[in-house]
C-alpha positions as CSV (number, residue, x, y, z in Angstrom):
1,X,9.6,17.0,-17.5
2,X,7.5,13.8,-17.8
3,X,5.7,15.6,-21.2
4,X,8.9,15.8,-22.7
5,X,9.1,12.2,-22.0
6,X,6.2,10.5,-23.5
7,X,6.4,13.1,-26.6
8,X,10.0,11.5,-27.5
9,X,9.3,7.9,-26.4
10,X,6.0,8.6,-29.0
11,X,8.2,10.4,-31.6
12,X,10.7,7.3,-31.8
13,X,7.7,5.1,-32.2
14,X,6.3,7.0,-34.7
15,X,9.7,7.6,-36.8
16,X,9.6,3.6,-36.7
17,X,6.6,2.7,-37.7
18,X,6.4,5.5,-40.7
19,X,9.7,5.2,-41.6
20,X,10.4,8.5,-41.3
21,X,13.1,10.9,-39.2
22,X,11.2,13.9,-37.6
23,X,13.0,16.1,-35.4
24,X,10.6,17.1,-32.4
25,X,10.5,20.5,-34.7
26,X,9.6,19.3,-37.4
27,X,6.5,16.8,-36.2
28,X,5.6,19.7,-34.0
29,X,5.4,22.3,-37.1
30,X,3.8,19.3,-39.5
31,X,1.3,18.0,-37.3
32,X,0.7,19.0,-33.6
33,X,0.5,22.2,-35.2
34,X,-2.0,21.7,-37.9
35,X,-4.3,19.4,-36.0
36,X,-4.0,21.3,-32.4
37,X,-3.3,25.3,-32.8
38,X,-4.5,26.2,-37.0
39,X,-7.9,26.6,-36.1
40,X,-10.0,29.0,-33.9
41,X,-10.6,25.9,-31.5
42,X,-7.6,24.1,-30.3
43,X,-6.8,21.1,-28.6
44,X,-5.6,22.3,-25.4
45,X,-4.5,24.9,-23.3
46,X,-1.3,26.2,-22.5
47,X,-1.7,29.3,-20.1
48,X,0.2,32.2,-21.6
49,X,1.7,30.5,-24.4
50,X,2.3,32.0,-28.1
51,X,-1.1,30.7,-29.3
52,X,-3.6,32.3,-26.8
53,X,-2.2,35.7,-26.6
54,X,-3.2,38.6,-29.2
55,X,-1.8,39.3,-32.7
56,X,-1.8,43.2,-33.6
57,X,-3.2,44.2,-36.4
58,X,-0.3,45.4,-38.1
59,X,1.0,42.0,-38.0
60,X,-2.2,41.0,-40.0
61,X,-1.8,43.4,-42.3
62,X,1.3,41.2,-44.2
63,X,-1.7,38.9,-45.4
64,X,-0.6,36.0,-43.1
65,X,-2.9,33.6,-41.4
66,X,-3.2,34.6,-37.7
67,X,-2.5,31.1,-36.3
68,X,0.7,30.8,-38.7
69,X,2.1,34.6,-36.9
70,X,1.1,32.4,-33.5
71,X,3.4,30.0,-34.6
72,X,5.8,32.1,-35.5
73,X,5.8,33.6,-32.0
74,X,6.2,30.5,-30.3
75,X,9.1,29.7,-32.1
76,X,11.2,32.8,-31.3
77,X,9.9,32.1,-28.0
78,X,11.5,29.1,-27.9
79,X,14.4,30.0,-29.2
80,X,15.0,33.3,-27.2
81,X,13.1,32.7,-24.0
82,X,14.1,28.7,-23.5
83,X,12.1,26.6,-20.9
84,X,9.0,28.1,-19.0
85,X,5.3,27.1,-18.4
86,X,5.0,29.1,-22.0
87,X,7.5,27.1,-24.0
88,X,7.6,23.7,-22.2
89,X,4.0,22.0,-20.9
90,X,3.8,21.2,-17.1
91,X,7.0,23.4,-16.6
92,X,7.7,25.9,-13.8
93,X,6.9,29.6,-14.2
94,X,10.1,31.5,-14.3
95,X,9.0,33.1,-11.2
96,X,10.0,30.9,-8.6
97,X,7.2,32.3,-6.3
98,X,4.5,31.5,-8.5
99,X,2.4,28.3,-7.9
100,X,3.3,26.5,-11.1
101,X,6.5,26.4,-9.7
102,X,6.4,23.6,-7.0
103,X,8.4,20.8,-9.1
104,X,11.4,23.4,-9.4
105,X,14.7,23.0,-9.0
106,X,17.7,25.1,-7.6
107,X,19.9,23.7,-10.3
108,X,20.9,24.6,-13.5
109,X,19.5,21.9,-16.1
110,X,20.2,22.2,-19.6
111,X,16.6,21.9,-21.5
112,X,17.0,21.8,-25.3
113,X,14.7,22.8,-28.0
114,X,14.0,19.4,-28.9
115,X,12.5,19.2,-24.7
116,X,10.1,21.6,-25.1
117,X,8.8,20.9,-28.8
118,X,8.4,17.2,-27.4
119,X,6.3,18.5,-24.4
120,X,3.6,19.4,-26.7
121,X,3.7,16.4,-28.4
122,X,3.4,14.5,-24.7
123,X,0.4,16.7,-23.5
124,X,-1.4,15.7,-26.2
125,X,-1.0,12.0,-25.4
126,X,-2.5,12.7,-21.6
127,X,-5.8,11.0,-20.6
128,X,-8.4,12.8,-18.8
129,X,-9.4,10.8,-15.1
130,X,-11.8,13.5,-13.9
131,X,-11.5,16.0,-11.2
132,X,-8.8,18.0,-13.0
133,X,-6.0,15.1,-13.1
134,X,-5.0,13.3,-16.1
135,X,-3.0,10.3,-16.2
136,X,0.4,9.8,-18.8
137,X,0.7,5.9,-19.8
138,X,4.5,4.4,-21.0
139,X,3.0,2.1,-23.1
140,X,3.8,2.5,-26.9
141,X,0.7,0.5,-27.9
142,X,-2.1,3.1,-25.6
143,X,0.4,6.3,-26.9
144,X,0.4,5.0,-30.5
145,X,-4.3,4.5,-30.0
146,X,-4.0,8.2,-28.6
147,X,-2.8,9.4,-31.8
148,X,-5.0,8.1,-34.6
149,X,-8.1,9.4,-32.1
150,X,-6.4,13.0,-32.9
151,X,-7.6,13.6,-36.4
152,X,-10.8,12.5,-34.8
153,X,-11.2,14.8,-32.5
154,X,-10.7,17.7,-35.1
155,X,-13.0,16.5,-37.3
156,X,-15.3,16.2,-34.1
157,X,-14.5,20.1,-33.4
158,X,-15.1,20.8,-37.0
159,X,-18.4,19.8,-37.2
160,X,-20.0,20.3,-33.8
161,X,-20.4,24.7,-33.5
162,X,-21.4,24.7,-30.0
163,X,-18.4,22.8,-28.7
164,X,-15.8,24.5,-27.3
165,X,-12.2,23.1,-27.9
166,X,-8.9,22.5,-25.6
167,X,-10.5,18.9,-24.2
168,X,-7.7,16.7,-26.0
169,X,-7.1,14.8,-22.6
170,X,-10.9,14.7,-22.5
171,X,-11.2,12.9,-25.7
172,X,-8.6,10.9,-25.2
173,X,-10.0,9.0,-22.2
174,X,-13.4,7.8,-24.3
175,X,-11.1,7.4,-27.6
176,X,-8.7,5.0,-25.7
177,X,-11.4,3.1,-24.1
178,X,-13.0,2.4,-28.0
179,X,-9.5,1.8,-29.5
180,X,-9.1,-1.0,-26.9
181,X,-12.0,-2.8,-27.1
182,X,-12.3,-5.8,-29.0
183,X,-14.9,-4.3,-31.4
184,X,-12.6,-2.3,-33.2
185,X,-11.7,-2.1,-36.7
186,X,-8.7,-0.2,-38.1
187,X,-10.4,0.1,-41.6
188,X,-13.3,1.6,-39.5
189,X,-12.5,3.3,-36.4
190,X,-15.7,5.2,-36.0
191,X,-17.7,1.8,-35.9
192,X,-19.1,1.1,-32.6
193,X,-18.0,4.3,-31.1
194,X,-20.0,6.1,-28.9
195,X,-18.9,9.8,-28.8
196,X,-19.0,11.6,-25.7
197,X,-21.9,13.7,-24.0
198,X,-21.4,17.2,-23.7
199,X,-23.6,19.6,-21.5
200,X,-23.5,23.7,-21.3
201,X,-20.2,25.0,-19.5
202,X,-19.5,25.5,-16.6
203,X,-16.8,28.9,-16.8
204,X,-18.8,31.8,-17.5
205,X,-16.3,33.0,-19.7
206,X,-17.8,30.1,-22.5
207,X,-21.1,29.3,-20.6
208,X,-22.1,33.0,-22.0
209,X,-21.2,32.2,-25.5
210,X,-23.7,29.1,-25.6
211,X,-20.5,26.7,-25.5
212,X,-21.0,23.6,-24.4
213,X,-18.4,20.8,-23.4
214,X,-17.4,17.4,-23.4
215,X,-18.0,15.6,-19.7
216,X,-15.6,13.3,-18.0
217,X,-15.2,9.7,-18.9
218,X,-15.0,7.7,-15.8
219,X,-11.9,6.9,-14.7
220,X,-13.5,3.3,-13.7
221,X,-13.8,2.8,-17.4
222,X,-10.6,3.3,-18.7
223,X,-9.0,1.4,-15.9
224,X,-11.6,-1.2,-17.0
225,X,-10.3,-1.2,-20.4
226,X,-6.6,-1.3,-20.0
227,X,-7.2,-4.4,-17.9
228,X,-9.0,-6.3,-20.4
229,X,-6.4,-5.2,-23.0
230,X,-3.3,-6.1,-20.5
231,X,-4.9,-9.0,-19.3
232,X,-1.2,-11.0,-19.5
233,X,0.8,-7.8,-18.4
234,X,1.1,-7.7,-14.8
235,X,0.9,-3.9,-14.1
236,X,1.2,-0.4,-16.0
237,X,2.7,2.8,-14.1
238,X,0.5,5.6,-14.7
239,X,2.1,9.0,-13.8
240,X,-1.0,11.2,-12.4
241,X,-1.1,14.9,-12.6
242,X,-3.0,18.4,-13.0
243,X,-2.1,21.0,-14.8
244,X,-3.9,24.3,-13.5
245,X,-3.1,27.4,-12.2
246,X,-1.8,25.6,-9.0
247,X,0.1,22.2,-11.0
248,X,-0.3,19.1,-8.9
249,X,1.4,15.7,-9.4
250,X,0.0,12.4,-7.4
251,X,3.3,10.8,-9.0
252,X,3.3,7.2,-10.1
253,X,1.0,4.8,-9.4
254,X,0.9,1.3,-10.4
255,X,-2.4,-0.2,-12.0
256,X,-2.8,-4.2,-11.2
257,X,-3.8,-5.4,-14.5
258,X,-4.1,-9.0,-13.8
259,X,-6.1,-8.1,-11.1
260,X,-8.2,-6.4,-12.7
261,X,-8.7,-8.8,-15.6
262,X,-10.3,-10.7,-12.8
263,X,-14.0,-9.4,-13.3
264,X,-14.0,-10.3,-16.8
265,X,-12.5,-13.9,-15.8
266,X,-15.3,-14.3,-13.2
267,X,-18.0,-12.9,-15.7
268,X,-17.3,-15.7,-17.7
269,X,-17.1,-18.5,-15.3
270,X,-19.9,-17.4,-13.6
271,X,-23.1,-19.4,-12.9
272,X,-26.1,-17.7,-13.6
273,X,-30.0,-18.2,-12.8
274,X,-32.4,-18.4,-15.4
275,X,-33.6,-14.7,-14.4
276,X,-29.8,-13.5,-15.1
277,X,-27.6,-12.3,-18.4
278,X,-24.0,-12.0,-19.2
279,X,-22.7,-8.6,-18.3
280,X,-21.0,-7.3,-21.1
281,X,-17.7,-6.0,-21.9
282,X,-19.0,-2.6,-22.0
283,X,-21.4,-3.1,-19.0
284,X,-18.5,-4.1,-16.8
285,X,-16.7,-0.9,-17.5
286,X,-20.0,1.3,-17.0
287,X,-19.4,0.6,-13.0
288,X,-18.9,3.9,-11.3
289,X,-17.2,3.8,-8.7
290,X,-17.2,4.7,-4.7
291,X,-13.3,6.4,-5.0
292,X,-12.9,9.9,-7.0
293,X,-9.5,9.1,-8.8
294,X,-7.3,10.8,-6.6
295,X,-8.9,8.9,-3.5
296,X,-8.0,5.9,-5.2
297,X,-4.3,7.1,-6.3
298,X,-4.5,7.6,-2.4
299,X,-4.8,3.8,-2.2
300,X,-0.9,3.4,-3.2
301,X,-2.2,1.2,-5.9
302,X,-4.8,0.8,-8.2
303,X,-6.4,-2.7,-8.1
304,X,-9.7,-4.4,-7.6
305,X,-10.1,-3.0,-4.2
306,X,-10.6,0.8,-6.3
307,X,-12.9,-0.2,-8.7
308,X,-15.5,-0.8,-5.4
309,X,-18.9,0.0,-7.2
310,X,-20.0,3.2,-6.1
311,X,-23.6,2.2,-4.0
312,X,-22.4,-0.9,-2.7
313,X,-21.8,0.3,0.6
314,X,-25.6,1.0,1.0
315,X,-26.3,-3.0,1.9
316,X,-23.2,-3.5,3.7
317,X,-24.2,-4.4,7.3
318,X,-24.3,-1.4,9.3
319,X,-20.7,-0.5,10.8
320,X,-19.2,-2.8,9.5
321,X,-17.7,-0.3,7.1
322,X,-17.4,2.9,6.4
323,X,-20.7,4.5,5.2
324,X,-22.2,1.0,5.2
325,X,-26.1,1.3,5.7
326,X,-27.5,-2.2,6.0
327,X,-30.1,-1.9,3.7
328,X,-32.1,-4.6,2.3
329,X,-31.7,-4.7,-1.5
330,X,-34.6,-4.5,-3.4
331,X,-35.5,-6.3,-6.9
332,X,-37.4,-4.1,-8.3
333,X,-36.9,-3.5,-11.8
334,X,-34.0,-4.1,-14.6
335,X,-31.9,-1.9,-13.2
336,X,-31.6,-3.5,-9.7
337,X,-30.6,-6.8,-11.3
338,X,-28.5,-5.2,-13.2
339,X,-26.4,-3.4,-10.6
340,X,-27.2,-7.0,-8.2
341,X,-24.6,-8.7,-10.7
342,X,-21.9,-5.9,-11.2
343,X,-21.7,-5.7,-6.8
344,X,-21.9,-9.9,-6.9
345,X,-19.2,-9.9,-10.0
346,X,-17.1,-7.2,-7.9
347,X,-17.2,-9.4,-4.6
348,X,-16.2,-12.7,-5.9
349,X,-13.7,-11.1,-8.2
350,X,-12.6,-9.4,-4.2
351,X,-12.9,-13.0,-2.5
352,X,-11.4,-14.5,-5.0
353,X,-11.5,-17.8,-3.4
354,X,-14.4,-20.5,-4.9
355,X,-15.1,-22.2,-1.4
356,X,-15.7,-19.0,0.0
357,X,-18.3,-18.5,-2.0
358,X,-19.8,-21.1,-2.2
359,X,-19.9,-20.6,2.2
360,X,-21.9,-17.5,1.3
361,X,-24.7,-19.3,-1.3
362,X,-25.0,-22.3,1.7
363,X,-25.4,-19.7,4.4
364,X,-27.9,-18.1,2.7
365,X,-30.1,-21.5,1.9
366,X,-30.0,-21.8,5.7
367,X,-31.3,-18.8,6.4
368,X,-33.8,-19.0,3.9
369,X,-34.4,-22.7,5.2
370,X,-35.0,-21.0,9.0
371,X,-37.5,-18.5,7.8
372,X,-39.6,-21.4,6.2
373,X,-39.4,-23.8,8.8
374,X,-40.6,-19.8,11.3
375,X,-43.6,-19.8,8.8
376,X,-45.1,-23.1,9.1
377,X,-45.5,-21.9,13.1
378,X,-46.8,-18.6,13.6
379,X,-45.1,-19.5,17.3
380,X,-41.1,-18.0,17.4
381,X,-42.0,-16.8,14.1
382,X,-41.0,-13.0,15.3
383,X,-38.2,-14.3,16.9
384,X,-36.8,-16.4,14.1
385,X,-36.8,-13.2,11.9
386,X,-34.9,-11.3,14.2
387,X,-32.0,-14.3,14.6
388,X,-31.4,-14.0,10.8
389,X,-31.6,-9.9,11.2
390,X,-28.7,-10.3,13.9
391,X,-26.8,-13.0,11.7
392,X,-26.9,-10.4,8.7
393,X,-26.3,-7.6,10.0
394,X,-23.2,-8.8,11.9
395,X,-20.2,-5.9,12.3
396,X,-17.2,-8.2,12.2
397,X,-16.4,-11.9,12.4
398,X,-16.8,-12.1,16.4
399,X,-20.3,-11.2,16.7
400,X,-20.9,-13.6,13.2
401,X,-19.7,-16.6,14.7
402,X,-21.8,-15.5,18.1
403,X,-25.3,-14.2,16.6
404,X,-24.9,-18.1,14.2
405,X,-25.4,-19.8,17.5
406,X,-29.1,-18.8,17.8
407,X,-29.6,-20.7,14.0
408,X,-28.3,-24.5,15.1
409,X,-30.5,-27.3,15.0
410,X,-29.9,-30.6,14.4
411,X,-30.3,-30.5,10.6
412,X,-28.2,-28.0,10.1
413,X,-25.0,-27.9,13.2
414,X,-22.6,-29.7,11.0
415,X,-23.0,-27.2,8.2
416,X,-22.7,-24.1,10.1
417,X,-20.0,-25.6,12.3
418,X,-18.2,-25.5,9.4
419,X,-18.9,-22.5,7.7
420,X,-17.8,-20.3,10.9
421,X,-14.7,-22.5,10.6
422,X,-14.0,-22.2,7.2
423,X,-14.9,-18.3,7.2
424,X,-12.6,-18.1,9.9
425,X,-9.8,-19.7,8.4
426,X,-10.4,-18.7,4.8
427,X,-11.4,-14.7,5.0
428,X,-9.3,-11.7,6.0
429,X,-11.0,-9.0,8.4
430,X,-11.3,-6.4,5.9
431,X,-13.2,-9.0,3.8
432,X,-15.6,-10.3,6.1
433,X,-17.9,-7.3,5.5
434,X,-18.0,-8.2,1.3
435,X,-18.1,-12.1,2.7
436,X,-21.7,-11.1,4.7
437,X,-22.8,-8.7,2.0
438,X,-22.9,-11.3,-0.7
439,X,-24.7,-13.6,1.5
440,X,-27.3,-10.7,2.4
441,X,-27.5,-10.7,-1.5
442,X,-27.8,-14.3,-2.3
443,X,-30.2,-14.6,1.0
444,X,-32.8,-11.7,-0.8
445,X,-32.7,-13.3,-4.1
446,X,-33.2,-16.6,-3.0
447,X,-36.4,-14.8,-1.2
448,X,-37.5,-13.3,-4.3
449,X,-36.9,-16.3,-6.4
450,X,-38.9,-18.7,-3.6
């Protein structure tokens, strides 16, 4: 199992950097057990295991603390039962009928003790991406993070009644994001951290008790985050899975990081207006995005093309995508300039080309330059307006390069003679949509800004 995995790749690298020589035994009993199960709120759940099932009383009634007899359990368990979905996390039931059973197989493996006390260990290193599915990262630097957010997250528990525990995965994806950033400080992690929101649950079995629990990072963010970390590795495999009462694996899925990286580089060569800011670190990886996570796993990799921003689709011409709208974007207030740069930063980032851009900004002046020249004359002014409609609201190249006709004059035939050309030769078909989009955008801000 893949758990087993990261909880000895994590166990060698912490035996290295403490100098010390746990056994998968002994760092379970020493500290997954302490911080996760010796408490009345743990850190996660493992269906049927030792530590959610009942103690009887006249096992209490040697003077022993309930979660050490749990522990106790488990470890005969271990030892007498060997590997099932009770002993090893993300294993098969041992009924081969039984839905957690899909990854089984017909032959006879040999799992040790040391597999399944290093399964725990790797479950608790698994980052929430939302929908159910939590991603596994083989990168000693984000598993070695992971850990010093644990004693964290107790202490998080501890002190906050009405939240209900068994959300490690949860935690992890806002503690990995922080532990990344560029703002953080060993001496003191909690600096700058934001901790997560948390809103009444959702299964009646806690909603009834007042409980409430942590929501979702996005899974934008932490893809966000690795990428500015990463920015000179050139991809991480993420293994993507859920663990329920039907366990699911996406498998393996490669995460661009260079490409990624790519906003940040952009945000900082960017030109802005006077009217603009920067975007932030933390604003870039606030974008929330158009694919759920497994829709994007669905993409066979995760790049730039996944992080799409989540409303851009609104004021892409109409069928020229999926779900594209055509609307006009309006400035209205902060928060549409706001969201204008992150879709702008995400399309050049997409383009990735400087001369195609800069074929979108001089389309746009000429449009803009055509609806002055249509305002000096209240003659052709209607239809003026309605040649740049059918320019910008263009489905594909081949109507683009027909509806541009209608614009040329002798001032400006040399320049859109070569702008079709260079669009042409310069954009791929799946692109021309984001190529038309930005110069919808640039084309309304240069309205506003007239």
């Amino acid at each position: 199992m893949y758990t087993s995995y990261i909880g000895k790749k994590f166990l060698k690298l912490y035996n290295e950097k403490n100098k010390t020589e746990f056994t998968a035994e002994q760092f379970f009993d020493e500290i997954i057990f302490s911080l996760f199960f010796n408490s009345e709120k743990h850190f996660l759940n493992v269906a049927n295991s030792s530590f959610f099932q009942s103690v009887g009383k006249k096992e209490l009634e040697g003077g022993k603390n309930i979660h050490e007899l749990k522990l106790e359990r488990f470890h005969r368990n271990v030892k007498n039962d060997g590997a099932s979905l009770t002993t090893l996390v993300g294993y098969s039931s041992q009924d081969l009928f039984a839905g957690t059973s899909g990854q089984s197989s017909s032959l006879e493996i040999h799992i040790d003790e040391e597999e399944m006390y290093a399964s725990w260990i790797g479950s608790g290193l698994s980052i929430a991406m939302g929908g159910g599915y939590s991603i596994f990262l083989d990168n000693e630097v984000v598993l070695y993070a992971l850990f010093d957010g644990w004693q964290h997250y107790r202490q998080y528990l501890n002190q906050t009644p009405i939240l209900k525990g068994n959300q490690i995965d949860v935690w992890n994806s806002y503690w990995i994001c922080h532990s990344l950033s560029s703002k953080y400080n060993s001496e003191e992690p909690l600096d700058y951290f934001s901790f997560p929101d948390y809103v009444l649950c959702k299964a009646d079995k806690w909603k009834k008790l007042g409980f409430h629990e942590l929501n979702t990072n996005k899974w934008s963010s932490i893809i966000l985050a690795l990428g500015r970390r990463f920015s000179d590795s050139e991809l991480l495999t993420a293994n993507a899975f859920k663990f329920a009462d039907m366990n699911q694996t996406l498998g393996f899925v490669n995460i661009y990081l260079k490409e990624i990286n790519e906003l940040y580089k952009i945000r900082d060569k960017i030109i802005l207006t006077k009217n603009e800011t920067i975007l932030s670190d933390k604003d870039i990886e606030n974008i929330e995005p158009f694919y759920y996570f497994k829709d994007a796993c669905a993409l066979g990799t995760i790049g730039l093309k996944a992080l799409e921003p989540a409303k851009l689709r609104e004021f892409m011409p109409k069928g020229s995508a999926q779900y594209a709208q055509g609307k006009d974007y309006k400035f209205s207030d902060e928060k549409s300039y706001f969201n204008y740069k992150l879709f702008k930063i995400w399309i050049y980032a997409m383009l990735n080309k400087k001369e195609i851009i800069q074929l979108a900004d001089q389309l746009a002046l000429i449009l803009l330059q055509y609806e002055d020249a249509s305002k000096e004359s209240s003659r052709g002014k209607t239809s003026k307006s309605e040649t740049i409609r059918k320019v910008i609201e263009s489905k594909h190249f081949k109507e683009f390069a027909e509806n541009v006709k209608s614009l040329i004059n002798s001032e400006n035939s040399k320049s859109l003679e070569e702008i079709v050309q260079k669009t042409y030769i310069e954009i791929q078909s799946d692109n021309f949509p984001l190529f038309l989009t930005l110069v919808r955008f640039q084309y309304q801000i240069l309205q506003v800004n007239s």
